[in-house]
C-alpha positions as CSV (number, residue, x, y, z in Angstrom):
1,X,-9.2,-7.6,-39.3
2,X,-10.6,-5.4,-37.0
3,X,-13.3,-5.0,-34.4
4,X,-15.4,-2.6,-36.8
5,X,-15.8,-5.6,-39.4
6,X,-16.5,-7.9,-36.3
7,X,-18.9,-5.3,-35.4
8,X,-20.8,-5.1,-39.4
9,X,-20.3,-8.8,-39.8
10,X,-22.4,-9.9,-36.7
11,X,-24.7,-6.6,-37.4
12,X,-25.3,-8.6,-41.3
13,X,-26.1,-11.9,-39.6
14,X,-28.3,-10.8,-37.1
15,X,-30.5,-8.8,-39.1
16,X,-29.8,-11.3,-42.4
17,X,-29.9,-7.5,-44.1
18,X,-26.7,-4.9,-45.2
19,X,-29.1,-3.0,-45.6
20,X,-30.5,-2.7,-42.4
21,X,-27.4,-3.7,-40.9
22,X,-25.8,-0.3,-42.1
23,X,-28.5,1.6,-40.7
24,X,-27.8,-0.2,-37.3
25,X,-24.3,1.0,-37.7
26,X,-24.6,4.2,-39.0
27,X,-22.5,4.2,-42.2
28,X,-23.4,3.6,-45.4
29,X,-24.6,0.0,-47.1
30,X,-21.8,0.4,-49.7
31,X,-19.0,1.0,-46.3
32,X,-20.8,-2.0,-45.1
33,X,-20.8,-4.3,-48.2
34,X,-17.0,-3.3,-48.8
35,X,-15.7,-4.0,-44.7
36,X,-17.2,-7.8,-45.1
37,X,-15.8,-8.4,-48.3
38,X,-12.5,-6.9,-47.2
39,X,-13.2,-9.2,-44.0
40,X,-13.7,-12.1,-46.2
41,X,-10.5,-11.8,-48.1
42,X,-8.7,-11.6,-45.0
43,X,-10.2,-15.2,-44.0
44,X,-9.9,-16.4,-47.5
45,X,-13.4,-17.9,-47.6
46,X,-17.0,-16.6,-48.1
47,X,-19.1,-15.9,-44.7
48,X,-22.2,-14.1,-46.2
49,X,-24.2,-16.2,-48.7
50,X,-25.7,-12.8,-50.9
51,X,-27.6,-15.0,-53.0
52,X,-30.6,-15.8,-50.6
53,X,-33.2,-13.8,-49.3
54,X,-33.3,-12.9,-46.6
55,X,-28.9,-13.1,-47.0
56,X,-27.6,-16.0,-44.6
57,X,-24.3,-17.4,-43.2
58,X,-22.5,-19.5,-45.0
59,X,-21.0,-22.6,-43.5
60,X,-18.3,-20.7,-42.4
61,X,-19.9,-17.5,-41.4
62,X,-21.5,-19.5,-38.7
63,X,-18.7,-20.7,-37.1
64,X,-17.2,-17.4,-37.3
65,X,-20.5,-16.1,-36.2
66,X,-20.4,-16.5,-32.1
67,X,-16.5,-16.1,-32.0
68,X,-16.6,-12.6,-33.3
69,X,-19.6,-12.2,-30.8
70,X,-17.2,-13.3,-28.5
71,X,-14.4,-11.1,-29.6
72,X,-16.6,-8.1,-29.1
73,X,-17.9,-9.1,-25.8
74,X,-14.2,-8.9,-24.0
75,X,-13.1,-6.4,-26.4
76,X,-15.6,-4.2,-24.9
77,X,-15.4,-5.8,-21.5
78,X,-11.6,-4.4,-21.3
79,X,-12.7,-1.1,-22.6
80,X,-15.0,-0.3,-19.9
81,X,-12.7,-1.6,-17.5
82,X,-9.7,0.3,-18.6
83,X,-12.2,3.8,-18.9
84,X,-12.9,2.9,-15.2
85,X,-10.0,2.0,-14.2
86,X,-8.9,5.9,-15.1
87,X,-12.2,6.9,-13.7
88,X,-11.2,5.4,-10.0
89,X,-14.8,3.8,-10.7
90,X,-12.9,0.0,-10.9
91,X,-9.4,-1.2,-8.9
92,X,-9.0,-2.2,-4.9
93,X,-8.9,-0.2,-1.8
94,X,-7.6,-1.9,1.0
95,X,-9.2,-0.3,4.0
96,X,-7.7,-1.2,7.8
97,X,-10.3,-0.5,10.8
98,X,-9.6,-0.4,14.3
99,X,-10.4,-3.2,16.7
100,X,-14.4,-3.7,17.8
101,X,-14.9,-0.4,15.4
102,X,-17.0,-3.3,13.3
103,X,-20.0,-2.9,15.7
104,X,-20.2,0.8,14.7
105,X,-22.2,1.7,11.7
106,X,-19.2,0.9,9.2
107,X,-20.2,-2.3,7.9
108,X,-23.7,-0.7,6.6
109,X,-21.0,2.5,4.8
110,X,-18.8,-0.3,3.4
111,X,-22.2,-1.8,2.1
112,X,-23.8,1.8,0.9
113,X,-20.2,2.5,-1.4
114,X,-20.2,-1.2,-2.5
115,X,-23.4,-1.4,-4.0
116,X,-22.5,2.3,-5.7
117,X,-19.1,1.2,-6.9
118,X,-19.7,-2.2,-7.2
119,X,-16.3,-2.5,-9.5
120,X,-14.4,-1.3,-6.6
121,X,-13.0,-4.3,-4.7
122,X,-12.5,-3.7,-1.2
123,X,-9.9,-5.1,1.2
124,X,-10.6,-5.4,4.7
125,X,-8.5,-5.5,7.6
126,X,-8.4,-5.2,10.8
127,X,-5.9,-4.8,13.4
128,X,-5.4,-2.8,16.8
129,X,-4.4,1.5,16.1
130,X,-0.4,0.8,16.2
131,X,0.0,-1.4,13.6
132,X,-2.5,0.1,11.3
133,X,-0.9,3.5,11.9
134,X,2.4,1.8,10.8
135,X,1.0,0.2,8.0
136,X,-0.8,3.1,6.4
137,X,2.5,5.4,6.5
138,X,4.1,1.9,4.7
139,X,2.2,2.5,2.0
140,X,0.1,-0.9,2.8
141,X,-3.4,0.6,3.7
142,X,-5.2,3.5,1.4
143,X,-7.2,4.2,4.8
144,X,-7.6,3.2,8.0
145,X,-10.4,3.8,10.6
146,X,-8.2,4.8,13.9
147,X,-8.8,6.6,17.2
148,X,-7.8,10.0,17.2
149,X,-5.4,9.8,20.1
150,X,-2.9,7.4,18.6
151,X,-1.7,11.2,17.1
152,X,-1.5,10.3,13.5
153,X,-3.2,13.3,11.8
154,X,-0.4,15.4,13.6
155,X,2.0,14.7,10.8
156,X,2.4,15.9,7.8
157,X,2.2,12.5,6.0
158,X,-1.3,12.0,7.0
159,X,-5.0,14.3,6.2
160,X,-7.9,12.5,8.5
161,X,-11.1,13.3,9.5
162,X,-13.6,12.8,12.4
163,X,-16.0,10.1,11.7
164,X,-17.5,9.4,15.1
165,X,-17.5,10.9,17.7
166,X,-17.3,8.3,20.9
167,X,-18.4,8.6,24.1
168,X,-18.8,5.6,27.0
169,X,-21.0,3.6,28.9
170,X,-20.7,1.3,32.2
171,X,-21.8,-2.4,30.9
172,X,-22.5,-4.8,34.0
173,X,-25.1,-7.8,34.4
174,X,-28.4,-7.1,35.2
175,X,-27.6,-8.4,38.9
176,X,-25.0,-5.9,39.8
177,X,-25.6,-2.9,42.3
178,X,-25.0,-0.1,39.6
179,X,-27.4,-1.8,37.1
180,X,-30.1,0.4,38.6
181,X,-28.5,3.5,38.1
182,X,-29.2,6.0,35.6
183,X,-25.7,7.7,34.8
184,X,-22.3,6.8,36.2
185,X,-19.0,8.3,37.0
186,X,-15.2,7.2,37.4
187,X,-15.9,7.6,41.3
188,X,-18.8,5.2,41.3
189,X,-16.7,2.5,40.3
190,X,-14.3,2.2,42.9
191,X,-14.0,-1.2,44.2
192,X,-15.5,-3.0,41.4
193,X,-13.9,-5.4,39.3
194,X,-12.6,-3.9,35.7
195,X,-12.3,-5.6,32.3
196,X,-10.7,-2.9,30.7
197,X,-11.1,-3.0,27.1
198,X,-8.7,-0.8,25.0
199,X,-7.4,0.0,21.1
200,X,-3.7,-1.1,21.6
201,X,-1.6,-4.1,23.3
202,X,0.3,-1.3,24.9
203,X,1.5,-1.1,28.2
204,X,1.1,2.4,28.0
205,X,-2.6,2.2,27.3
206,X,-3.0,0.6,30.7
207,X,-1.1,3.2,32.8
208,X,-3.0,5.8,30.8
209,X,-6.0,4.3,31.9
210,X,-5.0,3.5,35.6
211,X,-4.1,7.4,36.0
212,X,-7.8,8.8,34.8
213,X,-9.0,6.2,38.1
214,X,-6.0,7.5,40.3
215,X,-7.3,11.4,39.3
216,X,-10.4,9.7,40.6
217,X,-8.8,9.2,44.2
218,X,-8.0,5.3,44.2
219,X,-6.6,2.4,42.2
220,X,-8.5,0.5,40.0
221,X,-9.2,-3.4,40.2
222,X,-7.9,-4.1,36.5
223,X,-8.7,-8.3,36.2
224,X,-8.6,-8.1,32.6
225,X,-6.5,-6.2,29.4
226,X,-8.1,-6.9,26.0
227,X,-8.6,-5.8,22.8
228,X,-11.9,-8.0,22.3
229,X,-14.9,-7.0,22.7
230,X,-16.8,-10.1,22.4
231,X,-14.1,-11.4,25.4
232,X,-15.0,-8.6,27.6
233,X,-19.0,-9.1,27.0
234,X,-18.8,-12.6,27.9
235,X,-16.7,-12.4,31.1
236,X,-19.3,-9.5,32.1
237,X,-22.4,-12.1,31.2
238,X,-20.7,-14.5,33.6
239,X,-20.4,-12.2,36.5
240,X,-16.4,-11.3,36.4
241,X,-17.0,-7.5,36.2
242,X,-17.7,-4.6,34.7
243,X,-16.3,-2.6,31.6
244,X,-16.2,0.8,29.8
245,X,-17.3,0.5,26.6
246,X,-17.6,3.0,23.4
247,X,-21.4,3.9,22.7
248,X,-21.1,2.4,19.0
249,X,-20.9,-1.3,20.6
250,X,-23.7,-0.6,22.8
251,X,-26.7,-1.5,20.1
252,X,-24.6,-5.0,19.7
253,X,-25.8,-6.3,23.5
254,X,-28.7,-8.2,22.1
255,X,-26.3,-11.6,22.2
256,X,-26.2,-11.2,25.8
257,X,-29.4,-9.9,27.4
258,X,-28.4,-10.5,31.0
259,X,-26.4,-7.2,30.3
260,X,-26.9,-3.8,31.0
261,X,-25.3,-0.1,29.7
262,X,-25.3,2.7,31.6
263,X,-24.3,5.8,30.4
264,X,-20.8,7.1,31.6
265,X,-20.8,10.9,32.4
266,X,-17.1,11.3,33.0
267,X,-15.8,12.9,29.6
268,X,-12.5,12.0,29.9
269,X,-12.6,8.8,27.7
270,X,-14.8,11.2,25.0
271,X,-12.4,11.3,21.9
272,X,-13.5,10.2,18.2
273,X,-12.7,7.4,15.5
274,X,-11.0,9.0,12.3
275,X,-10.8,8.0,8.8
276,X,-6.6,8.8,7.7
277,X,-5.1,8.6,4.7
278,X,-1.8,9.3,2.8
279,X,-2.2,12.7,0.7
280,X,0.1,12.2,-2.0
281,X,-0.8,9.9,-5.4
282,X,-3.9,9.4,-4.0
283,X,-5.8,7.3,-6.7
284,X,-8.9,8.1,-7.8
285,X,-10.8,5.0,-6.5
286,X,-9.9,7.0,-2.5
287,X,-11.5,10.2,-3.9
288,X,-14.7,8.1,-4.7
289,X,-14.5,6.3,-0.9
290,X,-13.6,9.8,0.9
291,X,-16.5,11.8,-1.0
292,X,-18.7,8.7,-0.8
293,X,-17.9,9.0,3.0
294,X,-18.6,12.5,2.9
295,X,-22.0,12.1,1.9
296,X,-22.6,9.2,4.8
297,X,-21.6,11.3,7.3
298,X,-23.8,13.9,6.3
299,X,-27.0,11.5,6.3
């Protein structure tokens, strides 16, 4: 038995013709006749009743009927799935994203290469720039969207590319003096209380950040060290302070409109978000995401 008598066999009943069966097929009524029969003799009982007209199933032939419908249905299920597989058009992609980086526009490109690969199952992860750095040299991420200064794409290991570029804004309560103003610098926010919101756990992050406000002549006010956006947000709706925050997270204020952005002239906090990824045996599902990405960013 195989799928090609399934395929006339079902052809037969549908149509309740070989003749017209074999033109659905494309071979010949004789090939036809002779792969049921053969079919037949394999099942040691009749399924085709030739004596009627139109022809019709035997008792038999219609149990077999919507079993070898069912046969041909996953045998051509796994077909396409194995072509795509090949094709990079089916599999998983487990993608890692930097904290808060969901407030950019990445969930609408995650949603843009879904519905065009919708085969592709995505993984999503997220986790502060260490440990997805890590990770993605482990072999445990395909990509990861990272800031650029946690250095990755200066090894060999690892081909990135800019995705966005970032720049800052001053996010206070309505209330608050600098509210009013129209642009800010690191100067202007001496004496004020800072949530400062960061990529990394580090220590190191924090005494990078305390020496940009030293450059600046004094020592910041540093209440707060988080990760979170929606912790900084809320502690600025209550009053506590004032943050720096990246200019993708800006159109996300809506949930607290008590709050304010002001744009941040200082470049010194300017750097961009990167897509990296491991070169080698990369699977042809990445190709689809990177070009696909390609293509976004071009928009």
């Amino acid at each position: 038995m195989n799928l090609n008598q399934l395929e006339y066999f079902v052809a037969v009943a549908d149509y309740q013709s070989f003749t017209k069966a074999a033109e659905h097929c494309y071979i010949t009524q004789t090939a036809i006749t002779q792969q049921i029969k053969a079919l037949e003799e394999q099942l040691n009982t009749m399924l085709i009743n030739r004596s009627t007209r139109p022809v019709s199933l035997t008792n038999a032939g219609k149990v077999f009927y919507p079993e070898a419908k069912r046969v041909m249905k996953y045998a051509r299920l796994a077909f396409k799935k194995t072509k795509n597989l090949a094709t990079g058009e089916s599999g998983t992609l487990k993608i890692g994203f930097t904290q808060n980086y969901e407030y950019s526009d990445l969930p609408n490109w995650l949603i843009s290469f879904h519905r065009k690969f919708p085969t592709i199952n995505l993984e999503i992860y997220c986790d502060n720039s260490d440990q997805l750095t890590s990770d993605l040299i482990k072999g445990l991420y395909d990509l990861i969207f990272i800031w650029e200064s946690t250095h990755i794409n200066k090894t060999d290991q690892i081909v990135s590319k800019p995705v966005t570029r970032v720049t800052s804004y001053v996010v206070c309560d309505k209330n608050h003096p600098l509210a009013e103003r129209n642009t800010l610098k690191r100067s202007d926010l001496k004496g004020e209380s800072l949530l400062l919101l960061t990529s990394s756990e580090r220590t190191s992050i924090e005494k990078q950040y305390i020496k940009l406000y030293e450059n600046a002549g004094y020592k910041p006010n540093i209440i707060l060290n988080s990760t979170n956006l929606s912790c900084v947000l809320m502690m600025i709706a209550c009053e506590e302070g004032i943050a720096l925050v990246p200019n993708y997270c800006i159109q996300n204020l809506d949930r607290f409109p008590n709050l304010v952005a002001v744009p941040f002239i200082d470049t010194d906090l300017d750097e961009s978000i990167i897509a990296a990824w491991p070169p080698q045996n990369m699977p042809p599902t990445l190709q689809h995401f990177i070009d696909a990405l390609d293509d976004f960013l071009r928009q």
